[in-house]
N, C-alpha and C positions, 0 to 999 in steps of 0.2 A: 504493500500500500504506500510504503515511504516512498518508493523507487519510484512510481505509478506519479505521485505530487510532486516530488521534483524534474522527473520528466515534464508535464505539466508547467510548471513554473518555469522550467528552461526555455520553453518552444513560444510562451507567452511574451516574455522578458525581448527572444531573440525576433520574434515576430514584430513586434512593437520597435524596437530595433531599427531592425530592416523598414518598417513601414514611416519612418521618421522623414522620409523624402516624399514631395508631395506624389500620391500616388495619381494615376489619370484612370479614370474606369473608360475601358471600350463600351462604347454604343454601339449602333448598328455597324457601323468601322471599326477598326482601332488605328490611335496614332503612334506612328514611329518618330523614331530620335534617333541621331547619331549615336555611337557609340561613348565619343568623348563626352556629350555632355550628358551621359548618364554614368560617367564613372567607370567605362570599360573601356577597355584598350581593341581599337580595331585589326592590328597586327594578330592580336590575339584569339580573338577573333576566328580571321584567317585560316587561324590553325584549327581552328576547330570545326570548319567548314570544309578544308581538306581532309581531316579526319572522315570526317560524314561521307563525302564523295569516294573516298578508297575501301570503303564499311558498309558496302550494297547499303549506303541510304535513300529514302525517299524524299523525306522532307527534316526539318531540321527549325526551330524556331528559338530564340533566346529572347527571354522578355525580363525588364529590369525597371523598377519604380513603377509598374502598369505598361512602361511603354517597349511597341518591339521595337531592338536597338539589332535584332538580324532577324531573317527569314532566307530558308534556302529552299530549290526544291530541284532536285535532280531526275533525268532521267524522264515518264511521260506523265510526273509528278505535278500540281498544280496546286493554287492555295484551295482551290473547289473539291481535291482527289479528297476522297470520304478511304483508309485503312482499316482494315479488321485491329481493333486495339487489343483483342485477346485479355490476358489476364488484369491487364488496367480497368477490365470491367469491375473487376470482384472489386475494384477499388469505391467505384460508383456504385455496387451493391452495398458497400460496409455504410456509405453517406445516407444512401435510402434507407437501412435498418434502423439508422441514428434516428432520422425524422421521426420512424413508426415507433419507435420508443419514447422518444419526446412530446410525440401523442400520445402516448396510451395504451397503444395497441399492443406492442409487443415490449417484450421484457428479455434481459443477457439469461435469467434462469429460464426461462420459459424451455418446455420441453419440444423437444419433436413429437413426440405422443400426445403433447395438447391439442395441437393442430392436425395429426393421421394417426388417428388410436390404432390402426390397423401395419402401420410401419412394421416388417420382417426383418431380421429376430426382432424377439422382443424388447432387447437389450437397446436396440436402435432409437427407440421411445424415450429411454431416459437422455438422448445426447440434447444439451442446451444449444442453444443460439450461440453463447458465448463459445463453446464448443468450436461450432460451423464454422465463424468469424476467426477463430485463433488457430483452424487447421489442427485441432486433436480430436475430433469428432468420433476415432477409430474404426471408423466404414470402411472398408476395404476399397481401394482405390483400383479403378480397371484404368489405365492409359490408354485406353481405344473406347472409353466412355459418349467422345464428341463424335460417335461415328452411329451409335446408334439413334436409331428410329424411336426407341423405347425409350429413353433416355432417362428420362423419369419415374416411369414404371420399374426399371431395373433400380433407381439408386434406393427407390421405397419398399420395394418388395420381396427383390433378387442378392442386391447387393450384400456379403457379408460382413460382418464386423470383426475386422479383426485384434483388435483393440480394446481394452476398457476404456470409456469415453474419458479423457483428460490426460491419459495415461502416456502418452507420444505424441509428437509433434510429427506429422506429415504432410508434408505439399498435397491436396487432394479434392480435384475436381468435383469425384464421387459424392463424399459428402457433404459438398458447399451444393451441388444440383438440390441436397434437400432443402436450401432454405429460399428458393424460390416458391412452392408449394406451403411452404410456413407462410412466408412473408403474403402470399395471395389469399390465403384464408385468414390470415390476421388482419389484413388491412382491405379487405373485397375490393383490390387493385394489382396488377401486376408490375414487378419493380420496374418494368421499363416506364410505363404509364404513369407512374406516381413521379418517376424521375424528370419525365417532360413537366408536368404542370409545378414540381415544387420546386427544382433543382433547375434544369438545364431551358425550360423556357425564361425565367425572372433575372438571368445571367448572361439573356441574349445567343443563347444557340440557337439556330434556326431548324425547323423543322424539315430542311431537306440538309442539313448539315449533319443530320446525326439518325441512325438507323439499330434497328437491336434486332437480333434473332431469338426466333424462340423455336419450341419443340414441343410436342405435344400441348399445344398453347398454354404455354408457359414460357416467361423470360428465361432464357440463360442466363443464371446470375453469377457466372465465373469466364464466359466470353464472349457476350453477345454482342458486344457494341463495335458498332464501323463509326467512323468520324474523321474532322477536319484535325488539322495540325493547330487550325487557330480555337478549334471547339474546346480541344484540350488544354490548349493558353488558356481559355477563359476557366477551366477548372480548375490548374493549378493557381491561378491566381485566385480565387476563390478561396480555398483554402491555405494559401500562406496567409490569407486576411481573415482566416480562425471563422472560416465560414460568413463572415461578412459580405455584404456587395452593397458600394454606394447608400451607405448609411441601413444597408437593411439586413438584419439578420436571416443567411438561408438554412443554414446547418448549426444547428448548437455546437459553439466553442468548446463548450466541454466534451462532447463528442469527436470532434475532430482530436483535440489532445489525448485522448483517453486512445483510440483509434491508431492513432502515430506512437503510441509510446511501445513498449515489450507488451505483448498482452498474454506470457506467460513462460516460465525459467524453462523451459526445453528450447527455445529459439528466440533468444531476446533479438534477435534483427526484424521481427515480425510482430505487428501488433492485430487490431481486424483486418485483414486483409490489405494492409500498408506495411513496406518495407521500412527500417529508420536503418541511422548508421551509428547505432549502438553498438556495434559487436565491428567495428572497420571495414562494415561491408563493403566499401569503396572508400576506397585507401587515397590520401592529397585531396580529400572533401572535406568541407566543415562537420564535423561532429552530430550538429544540429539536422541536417540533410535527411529526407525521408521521399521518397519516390512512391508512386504507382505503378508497375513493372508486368509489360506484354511481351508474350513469345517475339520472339524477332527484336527484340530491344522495343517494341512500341510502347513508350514509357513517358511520363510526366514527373520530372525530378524538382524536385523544391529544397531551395536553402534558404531558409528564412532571414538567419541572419545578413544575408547578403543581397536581402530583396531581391530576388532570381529564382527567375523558374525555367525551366528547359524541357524543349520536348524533341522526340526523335520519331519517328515512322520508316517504317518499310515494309514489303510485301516480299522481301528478300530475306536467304538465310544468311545469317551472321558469317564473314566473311573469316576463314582462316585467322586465328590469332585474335578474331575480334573481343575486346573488353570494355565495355561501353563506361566503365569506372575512368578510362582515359580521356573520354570526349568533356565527360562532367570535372574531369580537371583543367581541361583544359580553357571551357566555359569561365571555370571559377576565380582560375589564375589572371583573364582575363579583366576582371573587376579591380581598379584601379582605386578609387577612391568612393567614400560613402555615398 
């Protein structure tokens, strides 16, 4: 609980921080600035947009006080290309769980068997929310999960448990697919649906900029979402602003903080469904650093203290030797002055 409040009090302090330079919220546009006068080195820069170009990139964006200070796009890339964001989804399902608990609706204890008494084994009923969000859920994880037709069916009824629920930490599609079906019978909405009218329309994403898949109609809530390079600027800035936008609260700050911190001692680099850089996950990064993280590096990284959010896309696979901890350095070394 210490660890949890001064995480907390860290990401707040450094957020405030960073936010100390007048921010510009994007409207229907967003405005650009040089580099220099936002405190970043254009040479610097450079390097990090040749990184991107030798790193099967697609698109590439760095944004700093609100403003973008680069945009790149390679290849038959455009600022209009909509990417599969893959696992940065789970990122946007951890933010829609926030809200549905902030309402009401749903609760971290809250079981799987409140919502499908019928879930296979039976042991599968006791795994919580907090469970799903923190990846110990102990479902047996299939890695060809995103292939089936059933998809949902299998993770409720087929899937096994291999685990005591809390008991390991596992990367696992399997059972984060149950809390799409949670989350739809808790809130008589699907998270993609809730995510448009509460999150991603009041932030200025447009509704032909952002797409989500589903299955057995039900959201994918670990890799549904396709999107723009700038859709995802407007997220990460969102949350380095502790869920703020332009004077209005969208996401409770306490959730976003609580969300970014460890959310349990088997894998302190992972909280709900957000990566931090507690553990050095990416090594010549501020400390403070917590990312959204998609197969193929399709990712929204945030350094709070640094006022800087950074995003990457591709539809390519990660290029021999590639480490995307090097692109987020070279972004960061870039930053000259407050």
């Amino acid at each position: 609980m210490l660890r949890r409040f001064v995480w907390s009090v860290l990401i707040v302090v450094l957020s405030v921080r960073g936010a100390a330079a007048q921010t510009v919220w994007p409207g229907e546009d967003w405005e650009s600035a040089t580099p220099a006068s936002q405190g970043m080195d254009a040479d610097g820069l450079e390097k990090a947009r040749a990184w991107l170009e030798s790193h099967n990139s697609k698109s590439g964006v760095v944004i700093r006080h609100g403003r973008i200070v680069a945009e790149w796009y390679f290849g038959d890339a455009t600022r209009q290309t909509k990417f599969a964001a893959y696992s940065t989804s789970k990122s946007l399902s951890s933010m829609a769980t926030g809200l549905a608990i902030a309402d009401g609706r749903l609760a971290l204890d809250h079981t799987v068997g409140k919502y499908i008494p019928d879930a296979s084994p039976e042991s599968k009923r006791t795994v919580t929310v907090k469970q799903l969000l923190s990846m110990s859920s102990g479902v047996h994880n299939d890695p060809e999960i995103g292939k089936r037709e059933d998809l949902f069916s299998y993770a409720i009824k087929t899937a096994a448990m291999d685990h005591e629920p809390g008991a390991k930490w596992e990367y696992n599609n399997t059972g984060l697919a149950l809390l799409s079906p949670v989350f739809q019978k808790a809130t008589g909405k699907q998270i993609d649906d809730f995510l448009n009218e509460r999150l991603f329309r009041p932030i200025g994403i447009r509704e032909d900029d952002l797409t989500w898949d589903r299955r057995e109609d039900l959201a994918l809530p670990y890799s549904g979402c396709h999107t723009t390079a700038r859709s995802l600027g407007r997220i990460g800035l969102l949350v380095l602003h502790q869920g703020e936008w332009n004077d209005r609260q969208i996401v409770p700050s306490d959730w976003l903080q609580e969300s970014i911190a460890p959310s349990q001692e088997l894998n302190k680099s992972y909280g709900y469904l957000w990566w931090n850089n507690t553990t050095n996950k990416w090594p010549n990064v501020p400390k403070d650093a917590y990312a959204a993280l998609g197969k193929w590096d399709n990712n929204i990284f945030v350094a709070p203290g640094l006022d800087l959010i950074v995003i990457r896309q591709s539809d390519l696979a990660p290029a021999k030797g590639h480490q995307i901890a090097e692109y987020y350095q070279l972004v960061c070394e870039a930053v000259k002055k407050p």
